[in-house]
Biotite code that builds the C-alpha atoms (Angstrom):
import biotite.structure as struc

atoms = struc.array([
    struc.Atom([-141.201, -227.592, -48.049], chain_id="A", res_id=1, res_name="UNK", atom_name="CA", element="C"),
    struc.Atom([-140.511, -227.807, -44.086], chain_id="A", res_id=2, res_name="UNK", atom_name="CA", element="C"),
    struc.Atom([-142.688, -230.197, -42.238], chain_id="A", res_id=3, res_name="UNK", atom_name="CA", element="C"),
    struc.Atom([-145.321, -229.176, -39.776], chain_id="A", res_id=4, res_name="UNK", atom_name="CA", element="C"),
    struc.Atom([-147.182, -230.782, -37.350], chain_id="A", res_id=5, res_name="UNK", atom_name="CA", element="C"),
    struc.Atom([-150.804, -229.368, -39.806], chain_id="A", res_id=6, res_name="UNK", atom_name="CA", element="C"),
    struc.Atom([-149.098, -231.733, -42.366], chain_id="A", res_id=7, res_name="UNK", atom_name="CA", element="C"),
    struc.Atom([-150.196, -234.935, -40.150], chain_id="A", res_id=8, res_name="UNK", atom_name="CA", element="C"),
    struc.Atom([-153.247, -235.811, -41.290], chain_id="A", res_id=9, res_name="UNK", atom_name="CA", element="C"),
    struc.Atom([-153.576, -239.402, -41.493], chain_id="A", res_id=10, res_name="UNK", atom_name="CA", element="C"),
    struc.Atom([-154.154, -241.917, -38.507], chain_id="A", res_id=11, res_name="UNK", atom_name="CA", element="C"),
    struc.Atom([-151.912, -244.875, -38.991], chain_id="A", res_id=12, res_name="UNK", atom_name="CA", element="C"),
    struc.Atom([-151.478, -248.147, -36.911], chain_id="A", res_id=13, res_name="UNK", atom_name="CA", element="C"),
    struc.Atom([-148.406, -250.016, -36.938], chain_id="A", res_id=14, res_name="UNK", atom_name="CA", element="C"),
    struc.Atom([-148.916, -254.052, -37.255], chain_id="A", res_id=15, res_name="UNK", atom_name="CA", element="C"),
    struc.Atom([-145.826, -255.759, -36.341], chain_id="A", res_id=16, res_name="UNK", atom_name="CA", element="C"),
    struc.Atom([-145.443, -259.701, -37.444], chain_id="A", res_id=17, res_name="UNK", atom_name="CA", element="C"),
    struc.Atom([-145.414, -262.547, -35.038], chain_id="A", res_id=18, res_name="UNK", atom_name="CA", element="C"),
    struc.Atom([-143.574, -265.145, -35.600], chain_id="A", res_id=19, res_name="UNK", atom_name="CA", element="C"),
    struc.Atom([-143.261, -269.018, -34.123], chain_id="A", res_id=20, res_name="UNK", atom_name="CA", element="C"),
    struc.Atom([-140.392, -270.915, -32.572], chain_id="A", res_id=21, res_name="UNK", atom_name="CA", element="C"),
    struc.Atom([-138.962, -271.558, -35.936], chain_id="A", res_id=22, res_name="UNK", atom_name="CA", element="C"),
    struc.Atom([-138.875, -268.145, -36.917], chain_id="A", res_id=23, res_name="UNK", atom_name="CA", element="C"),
    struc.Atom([-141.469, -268.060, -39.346], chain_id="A", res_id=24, res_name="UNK", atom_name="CA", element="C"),
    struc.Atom([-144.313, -265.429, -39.262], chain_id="A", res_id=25, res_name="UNK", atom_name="CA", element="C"),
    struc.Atom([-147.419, -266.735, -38.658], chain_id="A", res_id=26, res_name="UNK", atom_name="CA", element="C"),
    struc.Atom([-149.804, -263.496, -37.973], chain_id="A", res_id=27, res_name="UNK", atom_name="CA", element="C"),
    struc.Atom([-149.658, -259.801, -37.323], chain_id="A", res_id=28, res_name="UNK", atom_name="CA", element="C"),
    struc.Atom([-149.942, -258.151, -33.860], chain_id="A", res_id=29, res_name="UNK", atom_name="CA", element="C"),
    struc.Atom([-152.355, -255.816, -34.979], chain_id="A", res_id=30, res_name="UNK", atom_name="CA", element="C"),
    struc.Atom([-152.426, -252.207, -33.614], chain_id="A", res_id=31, res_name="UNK", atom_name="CA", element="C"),
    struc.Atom([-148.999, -252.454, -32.322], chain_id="A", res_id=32, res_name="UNK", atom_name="CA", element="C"),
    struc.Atom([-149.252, -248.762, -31.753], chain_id="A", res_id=33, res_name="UNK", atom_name="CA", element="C"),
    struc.Atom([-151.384, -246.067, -33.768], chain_id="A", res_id=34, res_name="UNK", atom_name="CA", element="C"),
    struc.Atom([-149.995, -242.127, -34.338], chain_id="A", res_id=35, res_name="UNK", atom_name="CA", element="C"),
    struc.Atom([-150.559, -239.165, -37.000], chain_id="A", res_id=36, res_name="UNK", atom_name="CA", element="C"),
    struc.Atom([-148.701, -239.033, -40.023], chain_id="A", res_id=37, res_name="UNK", atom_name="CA", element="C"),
    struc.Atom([-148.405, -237.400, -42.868], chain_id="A", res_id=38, res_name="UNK", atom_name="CA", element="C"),
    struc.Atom([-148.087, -239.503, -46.465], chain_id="A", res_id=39, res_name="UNK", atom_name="CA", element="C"),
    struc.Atom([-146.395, -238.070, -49.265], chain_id="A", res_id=40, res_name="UNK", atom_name="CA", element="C"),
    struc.Atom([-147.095, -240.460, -52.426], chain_id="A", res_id=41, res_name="UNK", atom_name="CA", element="C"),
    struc.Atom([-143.895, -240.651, -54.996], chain_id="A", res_id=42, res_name="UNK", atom_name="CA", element="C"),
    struc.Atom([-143.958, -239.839, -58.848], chain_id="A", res_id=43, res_name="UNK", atom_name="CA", element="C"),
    struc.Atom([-141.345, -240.248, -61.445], chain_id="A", res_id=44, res_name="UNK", atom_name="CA", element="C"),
    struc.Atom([-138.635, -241.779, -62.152], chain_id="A", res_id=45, res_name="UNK", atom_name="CA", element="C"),
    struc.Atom([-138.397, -245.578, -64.005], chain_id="A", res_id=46, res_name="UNK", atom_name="CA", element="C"),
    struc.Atom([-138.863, -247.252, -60.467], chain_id="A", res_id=47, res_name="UNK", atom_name="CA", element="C"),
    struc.Atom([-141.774, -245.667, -59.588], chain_id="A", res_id=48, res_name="UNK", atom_name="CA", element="C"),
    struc.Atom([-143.066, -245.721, -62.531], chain_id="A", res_id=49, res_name="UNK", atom_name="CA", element="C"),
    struc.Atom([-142.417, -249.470, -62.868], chain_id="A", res_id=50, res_name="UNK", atom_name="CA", element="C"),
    struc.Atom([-144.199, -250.270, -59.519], chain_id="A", res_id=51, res_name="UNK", atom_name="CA", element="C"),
    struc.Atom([-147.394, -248.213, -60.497], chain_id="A", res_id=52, res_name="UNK", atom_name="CA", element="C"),
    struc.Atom([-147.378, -249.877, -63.680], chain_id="A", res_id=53, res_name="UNK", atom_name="CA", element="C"),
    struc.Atom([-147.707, -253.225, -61.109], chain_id="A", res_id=54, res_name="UNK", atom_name="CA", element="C"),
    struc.Atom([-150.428, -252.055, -59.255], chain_id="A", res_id=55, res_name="UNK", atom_name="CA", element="C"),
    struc.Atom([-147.923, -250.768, -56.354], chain_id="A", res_id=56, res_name="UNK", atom_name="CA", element="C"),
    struc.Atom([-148.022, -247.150, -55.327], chain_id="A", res_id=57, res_name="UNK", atom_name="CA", element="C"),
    struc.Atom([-144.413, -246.552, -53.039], chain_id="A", res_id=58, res_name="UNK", atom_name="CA", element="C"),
    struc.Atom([-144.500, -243.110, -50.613], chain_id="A", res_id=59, res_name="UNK", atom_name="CA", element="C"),
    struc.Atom([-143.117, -241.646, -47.775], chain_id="A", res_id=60, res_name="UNK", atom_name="CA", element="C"),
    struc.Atom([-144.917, -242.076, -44.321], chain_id="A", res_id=61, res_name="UNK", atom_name="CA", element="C"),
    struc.Atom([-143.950, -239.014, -41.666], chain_id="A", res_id=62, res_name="UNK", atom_name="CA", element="C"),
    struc.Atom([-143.855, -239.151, -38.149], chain_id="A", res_id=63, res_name="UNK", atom_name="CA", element="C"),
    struc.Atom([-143.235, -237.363, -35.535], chain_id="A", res_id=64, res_name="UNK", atom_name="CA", element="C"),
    struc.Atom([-139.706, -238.205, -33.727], chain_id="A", res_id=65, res_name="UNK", atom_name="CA", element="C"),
    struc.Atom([-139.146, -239.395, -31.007], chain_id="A", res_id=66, res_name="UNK", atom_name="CA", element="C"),
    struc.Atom([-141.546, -242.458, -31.736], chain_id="A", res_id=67, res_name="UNK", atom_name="CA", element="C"),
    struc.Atom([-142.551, -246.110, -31.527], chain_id="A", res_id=68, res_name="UNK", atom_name="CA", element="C"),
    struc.Atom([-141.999, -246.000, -35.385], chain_id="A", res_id=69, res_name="UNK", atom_name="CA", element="C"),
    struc.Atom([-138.212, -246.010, -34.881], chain_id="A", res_id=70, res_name="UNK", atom_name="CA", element="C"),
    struc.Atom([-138.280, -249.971, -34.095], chain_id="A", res_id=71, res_name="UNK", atom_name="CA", element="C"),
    struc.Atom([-140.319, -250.659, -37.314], chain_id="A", res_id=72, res_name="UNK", atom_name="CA", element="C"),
    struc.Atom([-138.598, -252.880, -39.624], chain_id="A", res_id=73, res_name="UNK", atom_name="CA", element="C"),
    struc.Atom([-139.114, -253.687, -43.321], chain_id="A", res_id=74, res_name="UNK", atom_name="CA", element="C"),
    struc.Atom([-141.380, -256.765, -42.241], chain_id="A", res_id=75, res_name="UNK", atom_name="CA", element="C"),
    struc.Atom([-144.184, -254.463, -40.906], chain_id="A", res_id=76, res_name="UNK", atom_name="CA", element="C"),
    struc.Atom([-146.972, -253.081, -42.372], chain_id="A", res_id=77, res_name="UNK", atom_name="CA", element="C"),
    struc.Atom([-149.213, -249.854, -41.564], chain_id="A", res_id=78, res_name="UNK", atom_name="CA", element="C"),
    struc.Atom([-152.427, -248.908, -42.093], chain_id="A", res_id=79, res_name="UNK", atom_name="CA", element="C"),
    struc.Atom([-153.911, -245.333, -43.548], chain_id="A", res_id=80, res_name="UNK", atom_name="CA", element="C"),
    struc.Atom([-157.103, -245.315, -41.226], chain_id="A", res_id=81, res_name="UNK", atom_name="CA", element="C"),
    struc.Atom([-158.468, -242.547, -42.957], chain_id="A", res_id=82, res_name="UNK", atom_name="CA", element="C"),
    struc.Atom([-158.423, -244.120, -46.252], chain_id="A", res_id=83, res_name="UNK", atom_name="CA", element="C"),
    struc.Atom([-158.439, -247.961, -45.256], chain_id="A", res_id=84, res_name="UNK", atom_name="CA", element="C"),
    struc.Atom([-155.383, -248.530, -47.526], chain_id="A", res_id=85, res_name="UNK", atom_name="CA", element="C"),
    struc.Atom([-152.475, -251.167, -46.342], chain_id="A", res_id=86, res_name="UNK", atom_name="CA", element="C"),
    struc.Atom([-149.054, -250.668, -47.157], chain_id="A", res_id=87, res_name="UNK", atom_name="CA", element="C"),
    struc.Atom([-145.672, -252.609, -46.656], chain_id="A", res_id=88, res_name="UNK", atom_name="CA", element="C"),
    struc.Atom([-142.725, -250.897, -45.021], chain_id="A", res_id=89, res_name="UNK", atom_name="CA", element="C"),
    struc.Atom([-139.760, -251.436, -47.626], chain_id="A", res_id=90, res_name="UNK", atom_name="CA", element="C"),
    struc.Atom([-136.937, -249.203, -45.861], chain_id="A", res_id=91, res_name="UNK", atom_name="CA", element="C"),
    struc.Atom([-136.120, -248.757, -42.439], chain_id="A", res_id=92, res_name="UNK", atom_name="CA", element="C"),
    struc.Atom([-137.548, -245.883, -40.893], chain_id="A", res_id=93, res_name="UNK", atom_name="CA", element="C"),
    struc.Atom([-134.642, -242.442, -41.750], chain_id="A", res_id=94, res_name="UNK", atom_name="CA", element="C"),
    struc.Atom([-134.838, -239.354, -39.411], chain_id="A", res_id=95, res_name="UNK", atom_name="CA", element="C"),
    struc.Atom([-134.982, -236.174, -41.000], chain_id="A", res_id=96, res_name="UNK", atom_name="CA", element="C"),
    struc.Atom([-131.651, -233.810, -40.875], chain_id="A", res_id=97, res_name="UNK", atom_name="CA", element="C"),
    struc.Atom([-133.619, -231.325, -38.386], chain_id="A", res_id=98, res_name="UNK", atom_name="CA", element="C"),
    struc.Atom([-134.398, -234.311, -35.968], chain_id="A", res_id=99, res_name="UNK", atom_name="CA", element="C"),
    struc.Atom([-137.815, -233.750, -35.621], chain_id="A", res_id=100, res_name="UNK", atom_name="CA", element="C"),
    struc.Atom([-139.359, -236.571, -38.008], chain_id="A", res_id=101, res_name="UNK", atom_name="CA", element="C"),
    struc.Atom([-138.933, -239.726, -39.326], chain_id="A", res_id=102, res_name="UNK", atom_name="CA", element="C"),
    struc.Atom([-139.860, -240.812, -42.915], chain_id="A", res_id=103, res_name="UNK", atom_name="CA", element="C"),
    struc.Atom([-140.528, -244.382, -43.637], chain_id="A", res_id=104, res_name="UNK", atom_name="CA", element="C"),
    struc.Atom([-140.552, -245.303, -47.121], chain_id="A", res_id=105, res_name="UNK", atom_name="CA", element="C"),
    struc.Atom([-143.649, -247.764, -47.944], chain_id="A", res_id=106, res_name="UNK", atom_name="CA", element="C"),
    struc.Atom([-145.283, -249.377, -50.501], chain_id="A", res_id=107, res_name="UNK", atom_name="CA", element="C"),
    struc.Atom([-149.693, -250.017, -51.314], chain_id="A", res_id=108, res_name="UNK", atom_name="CA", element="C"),
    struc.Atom([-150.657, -252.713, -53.265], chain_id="A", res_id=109, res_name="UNK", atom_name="CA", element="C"),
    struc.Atom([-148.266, -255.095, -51.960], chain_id="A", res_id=110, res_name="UNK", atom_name="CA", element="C"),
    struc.Atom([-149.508, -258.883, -50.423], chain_id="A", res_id=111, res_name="UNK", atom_name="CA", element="C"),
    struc.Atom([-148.053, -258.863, -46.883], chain_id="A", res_id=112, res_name="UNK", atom_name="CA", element="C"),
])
C-alpha cells in the first residue's frame, strides 16, 4: 500500500537528549520539533514477538520528507500526542525508494 499524506494521522514531537561536558545525557530537549505521522505497529516474526512478550511494542513512524526527522538518531525519543504513548527510536531514520517519506523504526514500552 502507497503512502498518502490521509495516512498521517498522528501528531508527534521529537525530544532530542542533552547531554553535559562529559558526554553524558542528563535531560531531554523536549519538543525539539513536532509534525504528522503516520504509525504502522509490527506483527510477526520471533523478534517481534519476543519484544511484545516484554512489554515492548516496535513500529514504523512515517514522515513526510524533506524533514527535521532526518537528524534523529537512535538516542531520541518521540511522542504519539494523540495517544500519549512514548517510544524510543531504535534505527536511524530510512527514506522510502519514492523519496517522499521517511520511516523510523521505534519501539513503546521502552525506559528512555
Amino acid at each position: 500500500m502507497a503512502m498518502r499524506a490521509g495516512n498521517l494521522k498522528h501528531r508527534v514531537c521529537f525530544d532530542e537528549p542533552t547531554y553535559d561536558e562529559g558526554g553524558l545525557r542528563v535531560g531531554w530537549n523536549k519538543g525539539a520539533f513536532e509534525c504528522w505521522a503516520a504509525i504502522r505497529y509490527l506483527r510477526g516474526g520471533e523478534t517481534v514477538q519476543a519484544a511484545r512478550l516484554s512489554g515492548r511494542q516496535p513500529a514504523v513512524i512515517t514522515v513526510r520528507l524533506p524533514s527535521e526527522a532526518e537528524n534523529v538518531t537512535t538516542d531520541w525519543k518521540l511522542q504519539d500526542l494523540n495517544r500519549n504513548r512514548e517510544y524510543a527510536v531504535t534505527a536511524p531514520p530510512v527514506p522510502t525508494d519514492d523519496g517522499k517519506w521517511l520511516e523510523i523504526t521505534c519501539e513503546s514500552g521502552v525506559a528512555a
